[in-house]
KELOKOL-915672 format. One record per atom (N, C-alpha, C, O): residue in one letter; x, y, z. Coordinates in steps of 0.1 Angstrom, whole numbers, plus 5000, padded with zeros to 4 digits. Layout:
N
AXYZ ...
! end
This chain:
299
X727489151536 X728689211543 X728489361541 X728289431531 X728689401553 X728889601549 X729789621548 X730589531551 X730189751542 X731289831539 X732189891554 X732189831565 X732689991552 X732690101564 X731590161566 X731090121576 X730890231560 X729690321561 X728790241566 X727990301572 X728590101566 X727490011573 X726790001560 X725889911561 X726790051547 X725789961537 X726389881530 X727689881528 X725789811526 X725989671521 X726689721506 X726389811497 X727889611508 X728989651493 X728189551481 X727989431483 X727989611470 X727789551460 X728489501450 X728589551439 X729389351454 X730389241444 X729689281432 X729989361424 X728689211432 X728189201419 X728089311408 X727589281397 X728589431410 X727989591399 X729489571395 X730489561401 X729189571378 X730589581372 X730789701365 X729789771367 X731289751361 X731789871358 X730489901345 X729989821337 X730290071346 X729590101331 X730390171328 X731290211336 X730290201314 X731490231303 X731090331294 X730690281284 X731090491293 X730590591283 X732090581280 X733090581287 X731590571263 X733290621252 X732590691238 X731890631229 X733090821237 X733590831224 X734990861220 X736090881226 X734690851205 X736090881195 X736290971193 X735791001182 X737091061201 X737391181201 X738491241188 X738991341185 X738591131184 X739291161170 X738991201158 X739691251150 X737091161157 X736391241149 X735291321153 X734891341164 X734791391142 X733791441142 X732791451140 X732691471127 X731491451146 X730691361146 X729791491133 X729091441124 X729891571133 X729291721128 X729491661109 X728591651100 X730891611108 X731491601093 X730591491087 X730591491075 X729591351096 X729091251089 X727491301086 X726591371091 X727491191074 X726191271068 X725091211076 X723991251078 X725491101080 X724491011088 X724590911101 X725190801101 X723891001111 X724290911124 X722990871128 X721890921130 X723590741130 X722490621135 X722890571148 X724090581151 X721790531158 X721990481170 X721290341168 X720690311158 X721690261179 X721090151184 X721190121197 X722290131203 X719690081204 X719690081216 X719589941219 X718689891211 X720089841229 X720389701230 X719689711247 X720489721257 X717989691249 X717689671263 X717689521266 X716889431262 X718589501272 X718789331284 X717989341294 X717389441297 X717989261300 X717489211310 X718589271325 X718389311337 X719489251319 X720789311325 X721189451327 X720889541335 X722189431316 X722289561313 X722089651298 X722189571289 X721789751295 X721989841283 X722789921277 X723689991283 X722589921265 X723889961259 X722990081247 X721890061243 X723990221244 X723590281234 X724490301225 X725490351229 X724390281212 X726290331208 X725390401190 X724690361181 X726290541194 X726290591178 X726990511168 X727490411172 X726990571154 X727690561146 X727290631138 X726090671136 X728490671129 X728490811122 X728990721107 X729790621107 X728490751099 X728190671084 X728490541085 X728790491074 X728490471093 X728090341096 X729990291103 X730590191102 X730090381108 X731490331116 X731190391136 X730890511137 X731390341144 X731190331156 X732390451158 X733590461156 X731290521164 X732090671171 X731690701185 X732290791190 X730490581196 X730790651210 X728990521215 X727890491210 X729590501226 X728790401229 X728590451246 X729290531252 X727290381253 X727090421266 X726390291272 X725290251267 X727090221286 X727290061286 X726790091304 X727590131313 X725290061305 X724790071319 X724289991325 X723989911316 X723889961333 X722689901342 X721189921337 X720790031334 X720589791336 X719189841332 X718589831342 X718589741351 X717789941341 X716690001354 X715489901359 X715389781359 X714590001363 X713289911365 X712389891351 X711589791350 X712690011341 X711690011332 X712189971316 X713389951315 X711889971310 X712689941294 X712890071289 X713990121286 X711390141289 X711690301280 X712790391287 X713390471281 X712890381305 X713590481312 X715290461307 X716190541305 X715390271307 X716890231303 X716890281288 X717790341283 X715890251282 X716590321271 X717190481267 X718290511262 X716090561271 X716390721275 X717590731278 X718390801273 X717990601292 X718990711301 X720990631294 X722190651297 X720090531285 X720990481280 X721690591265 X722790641265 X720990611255 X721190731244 X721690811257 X722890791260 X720790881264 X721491031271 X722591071276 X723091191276 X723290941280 X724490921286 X725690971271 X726391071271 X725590911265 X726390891252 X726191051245 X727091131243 X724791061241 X724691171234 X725291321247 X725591431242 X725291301259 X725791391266 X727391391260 X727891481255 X727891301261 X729591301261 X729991321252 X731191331252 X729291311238 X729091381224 X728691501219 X728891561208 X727991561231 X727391661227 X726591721213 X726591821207 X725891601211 X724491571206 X723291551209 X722891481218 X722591621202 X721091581206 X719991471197 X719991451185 X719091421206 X718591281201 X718291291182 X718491201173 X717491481181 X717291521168 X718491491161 X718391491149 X719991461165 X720991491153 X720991321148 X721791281139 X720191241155 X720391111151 X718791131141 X717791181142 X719591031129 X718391011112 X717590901120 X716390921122 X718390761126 X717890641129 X717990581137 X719190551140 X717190521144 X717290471156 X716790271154 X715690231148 X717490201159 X716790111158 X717390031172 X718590011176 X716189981177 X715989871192 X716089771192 X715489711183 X716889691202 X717189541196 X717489501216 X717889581225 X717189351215 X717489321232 X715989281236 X715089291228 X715889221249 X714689161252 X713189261257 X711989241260 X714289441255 X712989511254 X712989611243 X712889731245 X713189551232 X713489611224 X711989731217 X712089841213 X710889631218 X709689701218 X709489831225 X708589911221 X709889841232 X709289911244 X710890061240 X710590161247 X711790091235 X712390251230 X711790281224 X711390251213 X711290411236 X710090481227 X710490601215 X709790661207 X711390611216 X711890701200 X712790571189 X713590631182 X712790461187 X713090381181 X711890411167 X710790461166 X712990361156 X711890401142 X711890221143 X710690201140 X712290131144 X712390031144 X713289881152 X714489871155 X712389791153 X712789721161 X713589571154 X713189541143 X714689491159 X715089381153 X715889291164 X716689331173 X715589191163 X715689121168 X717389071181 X718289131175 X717689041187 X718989051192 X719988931185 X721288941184 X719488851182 X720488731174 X720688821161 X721888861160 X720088841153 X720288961141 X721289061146 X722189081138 X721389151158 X722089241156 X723389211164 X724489271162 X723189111172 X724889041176 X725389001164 X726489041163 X724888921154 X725788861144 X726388971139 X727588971137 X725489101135 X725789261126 X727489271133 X728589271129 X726889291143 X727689381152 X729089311156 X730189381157 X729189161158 X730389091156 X730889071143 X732089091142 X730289031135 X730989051117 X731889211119 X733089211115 X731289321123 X731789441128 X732989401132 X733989381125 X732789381148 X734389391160 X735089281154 X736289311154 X734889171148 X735489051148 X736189031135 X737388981133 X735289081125 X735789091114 X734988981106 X734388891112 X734989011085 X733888931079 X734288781080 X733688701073 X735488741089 X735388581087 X735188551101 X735988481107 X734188591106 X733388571119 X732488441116 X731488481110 X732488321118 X730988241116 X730588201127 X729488161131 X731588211132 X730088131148 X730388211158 X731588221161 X729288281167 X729388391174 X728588311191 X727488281191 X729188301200 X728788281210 X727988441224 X728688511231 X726788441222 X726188581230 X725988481241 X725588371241 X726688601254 X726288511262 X725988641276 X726888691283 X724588641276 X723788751278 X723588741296 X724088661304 X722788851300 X722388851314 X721288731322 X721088691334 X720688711310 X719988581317 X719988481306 X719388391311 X720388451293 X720388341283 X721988331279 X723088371284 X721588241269 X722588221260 X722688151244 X722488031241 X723088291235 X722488201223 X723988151215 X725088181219 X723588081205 X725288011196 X724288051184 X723088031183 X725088131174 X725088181164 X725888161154 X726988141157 X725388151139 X726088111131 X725788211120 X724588241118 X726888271114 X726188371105 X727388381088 X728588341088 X726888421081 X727988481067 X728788581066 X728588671074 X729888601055 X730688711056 X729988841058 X730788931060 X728788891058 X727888971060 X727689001075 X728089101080 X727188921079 X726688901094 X725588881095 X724888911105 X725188801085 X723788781086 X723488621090 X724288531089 X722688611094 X722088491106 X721588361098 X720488341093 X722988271098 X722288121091 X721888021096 X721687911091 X721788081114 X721287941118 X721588021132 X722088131132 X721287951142 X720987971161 X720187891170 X719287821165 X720387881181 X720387791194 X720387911207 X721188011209 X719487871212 X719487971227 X719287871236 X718887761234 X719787921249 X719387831261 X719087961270 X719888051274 X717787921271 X717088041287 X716588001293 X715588071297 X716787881297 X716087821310 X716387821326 X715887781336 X717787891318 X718487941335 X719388001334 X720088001324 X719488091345 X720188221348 X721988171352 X722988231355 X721588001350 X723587981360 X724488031353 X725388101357 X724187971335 X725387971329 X725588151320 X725888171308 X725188231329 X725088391321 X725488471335 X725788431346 X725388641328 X725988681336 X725288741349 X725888821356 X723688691353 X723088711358 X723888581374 X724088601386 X724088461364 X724688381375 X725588421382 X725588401394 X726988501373 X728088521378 X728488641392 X729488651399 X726888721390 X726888841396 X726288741408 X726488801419 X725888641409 X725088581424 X726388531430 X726688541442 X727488481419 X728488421427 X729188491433 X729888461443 X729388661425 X730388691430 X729888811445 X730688881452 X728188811446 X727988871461 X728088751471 X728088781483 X728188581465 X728088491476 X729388481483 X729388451495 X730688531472 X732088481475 X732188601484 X732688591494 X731688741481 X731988891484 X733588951478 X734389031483 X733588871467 X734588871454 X733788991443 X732888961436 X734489151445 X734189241428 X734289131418 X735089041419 X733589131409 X732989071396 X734089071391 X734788971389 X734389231389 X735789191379 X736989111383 X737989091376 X736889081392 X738389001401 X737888801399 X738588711403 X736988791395 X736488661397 X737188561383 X737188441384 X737688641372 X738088551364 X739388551367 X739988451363 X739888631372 X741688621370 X741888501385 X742588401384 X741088541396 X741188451407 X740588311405 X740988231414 X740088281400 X739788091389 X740888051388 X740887931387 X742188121387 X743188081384 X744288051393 X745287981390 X743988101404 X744488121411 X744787971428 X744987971440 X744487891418 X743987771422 X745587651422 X746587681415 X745687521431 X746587431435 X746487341421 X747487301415 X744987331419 X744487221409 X742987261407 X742187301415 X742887251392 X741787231384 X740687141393 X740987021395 X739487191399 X738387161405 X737487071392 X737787101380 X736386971394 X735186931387 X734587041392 X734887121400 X733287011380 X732387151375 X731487141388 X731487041395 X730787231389 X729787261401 X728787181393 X728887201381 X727687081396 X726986971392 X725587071384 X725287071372 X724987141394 X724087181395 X723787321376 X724787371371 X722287351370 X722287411362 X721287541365 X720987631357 X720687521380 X720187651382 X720787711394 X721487661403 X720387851392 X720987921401 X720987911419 X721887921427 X719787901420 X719687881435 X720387731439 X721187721448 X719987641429 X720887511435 X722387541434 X723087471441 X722987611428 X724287651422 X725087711434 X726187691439 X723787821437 X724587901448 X724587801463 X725287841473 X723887691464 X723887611476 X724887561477 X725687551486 X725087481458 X726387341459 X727387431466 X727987391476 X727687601460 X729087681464 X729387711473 X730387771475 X728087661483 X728187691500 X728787591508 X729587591517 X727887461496 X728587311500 X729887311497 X730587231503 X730287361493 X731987321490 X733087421497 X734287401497 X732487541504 X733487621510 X733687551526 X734587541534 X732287501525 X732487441540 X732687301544 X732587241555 X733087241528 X733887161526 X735387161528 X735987051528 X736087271528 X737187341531 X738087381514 X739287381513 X736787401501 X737287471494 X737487621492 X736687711493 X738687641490 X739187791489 X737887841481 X736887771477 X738087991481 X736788111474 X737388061459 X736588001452 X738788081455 X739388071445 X738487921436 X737787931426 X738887831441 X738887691442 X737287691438 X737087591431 X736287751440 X734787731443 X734487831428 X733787791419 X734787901428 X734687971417 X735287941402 X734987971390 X736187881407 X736587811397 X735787701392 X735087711382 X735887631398 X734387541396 X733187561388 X732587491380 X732787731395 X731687731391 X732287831374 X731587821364 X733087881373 X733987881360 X733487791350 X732487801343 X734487651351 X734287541346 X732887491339 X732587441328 X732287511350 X730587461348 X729587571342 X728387551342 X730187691337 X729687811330 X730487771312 X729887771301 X731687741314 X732087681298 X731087571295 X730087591288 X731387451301 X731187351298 X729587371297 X729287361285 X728587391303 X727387451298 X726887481284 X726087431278 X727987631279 X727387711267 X728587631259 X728687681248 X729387531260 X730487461247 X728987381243 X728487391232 X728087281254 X727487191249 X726387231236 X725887151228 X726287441240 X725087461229 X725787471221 X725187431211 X727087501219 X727687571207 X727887401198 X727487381187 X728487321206 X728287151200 X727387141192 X727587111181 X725987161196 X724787111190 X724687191176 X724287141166 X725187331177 X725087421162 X726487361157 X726287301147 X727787361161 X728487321152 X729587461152 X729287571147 X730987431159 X731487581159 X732487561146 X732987451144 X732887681136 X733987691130 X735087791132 X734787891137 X735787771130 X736987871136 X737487951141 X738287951150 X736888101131 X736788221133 X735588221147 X734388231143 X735688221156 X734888211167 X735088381173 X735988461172 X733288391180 X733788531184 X732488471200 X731688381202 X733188621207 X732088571220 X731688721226 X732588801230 X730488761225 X729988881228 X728888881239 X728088791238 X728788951246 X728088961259 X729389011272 X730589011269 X728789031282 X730189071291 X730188951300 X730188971312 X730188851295 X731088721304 X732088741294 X733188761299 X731988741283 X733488761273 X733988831280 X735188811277 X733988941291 X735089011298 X735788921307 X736988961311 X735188781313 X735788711326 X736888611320 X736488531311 X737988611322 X738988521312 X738588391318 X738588291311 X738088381334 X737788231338 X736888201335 X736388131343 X736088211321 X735088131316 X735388111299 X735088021292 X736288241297 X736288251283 X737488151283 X737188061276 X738888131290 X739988041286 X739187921284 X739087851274 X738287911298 X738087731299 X737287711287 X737487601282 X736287781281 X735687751268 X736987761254 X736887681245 X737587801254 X738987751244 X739687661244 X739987601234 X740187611260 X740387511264 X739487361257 X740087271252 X738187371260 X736887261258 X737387241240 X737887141235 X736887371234 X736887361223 X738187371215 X738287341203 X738987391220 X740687371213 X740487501201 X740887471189 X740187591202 X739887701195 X740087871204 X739487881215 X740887961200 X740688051206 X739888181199 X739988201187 X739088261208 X738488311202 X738888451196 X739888501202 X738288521185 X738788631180 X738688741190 X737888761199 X740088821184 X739788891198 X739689031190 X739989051178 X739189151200 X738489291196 X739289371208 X739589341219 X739589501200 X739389621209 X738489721216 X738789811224 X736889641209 X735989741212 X735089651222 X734989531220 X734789691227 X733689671244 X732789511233 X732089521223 X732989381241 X732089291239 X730589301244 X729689221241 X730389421253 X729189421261 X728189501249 X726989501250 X728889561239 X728389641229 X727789611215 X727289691207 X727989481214 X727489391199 X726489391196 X726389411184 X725089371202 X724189351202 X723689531194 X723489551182 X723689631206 X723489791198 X724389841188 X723889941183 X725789811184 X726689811176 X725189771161 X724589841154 X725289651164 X724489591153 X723389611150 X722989551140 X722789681155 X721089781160 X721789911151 X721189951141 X722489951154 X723190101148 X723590061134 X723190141126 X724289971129 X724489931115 X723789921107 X723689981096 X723089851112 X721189841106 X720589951102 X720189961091 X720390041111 X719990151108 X720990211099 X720290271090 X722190231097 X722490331086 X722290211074 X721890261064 X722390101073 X721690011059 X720690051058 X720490081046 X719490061067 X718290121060 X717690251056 X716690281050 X718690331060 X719290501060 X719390511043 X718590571036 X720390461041 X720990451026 X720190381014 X720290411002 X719190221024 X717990221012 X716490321008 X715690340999 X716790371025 X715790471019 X716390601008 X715790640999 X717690651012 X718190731001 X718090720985 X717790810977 X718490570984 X718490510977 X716990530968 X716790600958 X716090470976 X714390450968 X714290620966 X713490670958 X714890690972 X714590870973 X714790890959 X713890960954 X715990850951 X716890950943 X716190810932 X715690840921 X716190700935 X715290650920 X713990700916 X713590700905 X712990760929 X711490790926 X711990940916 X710991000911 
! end
């Protein structure tokens, strides 16, 4: 579909998000650490100033790993008005985590989502659902945030938010409007059958011209995005303090119906779910900030 101007509108682009905390100052902490979170999706950069989150930058990832990472720091450190030198540590985490090329160190993305949700969620976090641009992992971690167990499913793009973006240029529904309109339905639809994307996006052709509403179809495919990632979190075993990070945690039509499934609601946060993963990349780094301090003042 075109716009007015005749180019093609892009449903699928959800909002990017530069924030700092303009309440502090970033000059007064003795130690600021970054973490850079490259997806497949999207990227994320977020400081923190002695190990508390002071300003994060939430984009689109490019063609390249090293360019998203650059342009992911630059964004943030612009609206801070810092430079890359005022950061001690950097550490990379996400599926190109290798590839930031001023990173002192790399770790893994199930490690720095659990970090980073014990963070937003708080230390009685144990089971953390990421539910990423092309996977999805179920996490289980300690009052720490440290990682006692996980389950991924990446075998397909349906139940993530690489799927949701197909659905929402099929419907020519903005992304962000797709969860509150799930709801917006006569009666609760069965799940779209289908677990990959191309067959997914057919069944949702099958059913409009079946004479189901946009609403009605999306919903569906709602439904069949819970019931998907409840089945991994089944297999690990959920306990109460539940948390869910990745930015489908932003669509309420997947997050209710997984509360619904599981009779559990999940903890809720003020700070960007899209941000857990480099939150927890940035933690890390001021822990290893302070053991190197540490081995400094014993030598």
């Amino acid at each position: 579909m075109a716009d007015t101007a005749g180019e093609k509108k892009e449903y699928w682009r959800w909002q990017e998000n530069c924030w700092i905390d303009e309440s502090k100052d970033w000059r007064a902490a003795k130690i600021i650490t970054a973490g850079i979170d490259v997806g497949s999706v999207s990227s994320q950069a977020v400081l923190c100033a002695d190990g508390e989150l002071f300003g994060f930058n939430s984009m689109r990832t490019g063609n390249n790993s090293p360019d998203s990472a650059r342009n992911a720091i630059q964004g943030v450190l612009d609206k801070s008005g810092m430079k890359l030198e005022d950061v001690k540590y950097v550490v990379g985490t996400g599926y190109g985590r290798v590839n930031v090329p001023f990173a002192h160190k790399a770790i893994t993305e199930i490690a720095c989502h659990a970090r980073g949700a014990n963070y937003m969620g708080g230390n009685a976090v144990r089971t953390i659902l990421d539910m990423g641009g092309q996977d999805c992992k179920a996490i289980h971690c300690d009052d720490k945030g440290k990682v006692t167990n996980f389950l991924m499913n990446d075998k397909c793009a349906a139940g993530t938010g690489r799927g949701m973006e197909v659905i929402a240029d099929l419907m020519q529904i903005p992304i962000a409007e797709l969860g509150g309109r799930s709801f917006d339905i006569d009666e609760e639809p069965g799940a779209v059958s289908s677990v990959c994307v191309v067959f997914a996006k057919s069944e949702a052709l099958g059913l409009l011209k079946a004479g189901y509403s946009k609403n009605k179809v999306i919903a569906a495919y709602c439904q069949a995005m819970a019931e998907r990632v409840v089945s991994l979190l089944e297999r690990i075993g959920v306990e109460k303090e539940f948390f869910i990070t990745g930015g489908i945690a932003k669509n309420p039509g997947v997050v209710k119906r997984i509360e619904k499934i599981l009779g559990i609601q999940a903890v809720q946060t003020k700070i960007d779910s899209q941000i857990a993963g480099a939150l927890g990349a940035a933690l890390f780094g001021y822990t290893l900030m302070q053991k190197q301090g540490a081995s400094a003042k014993a030598a």
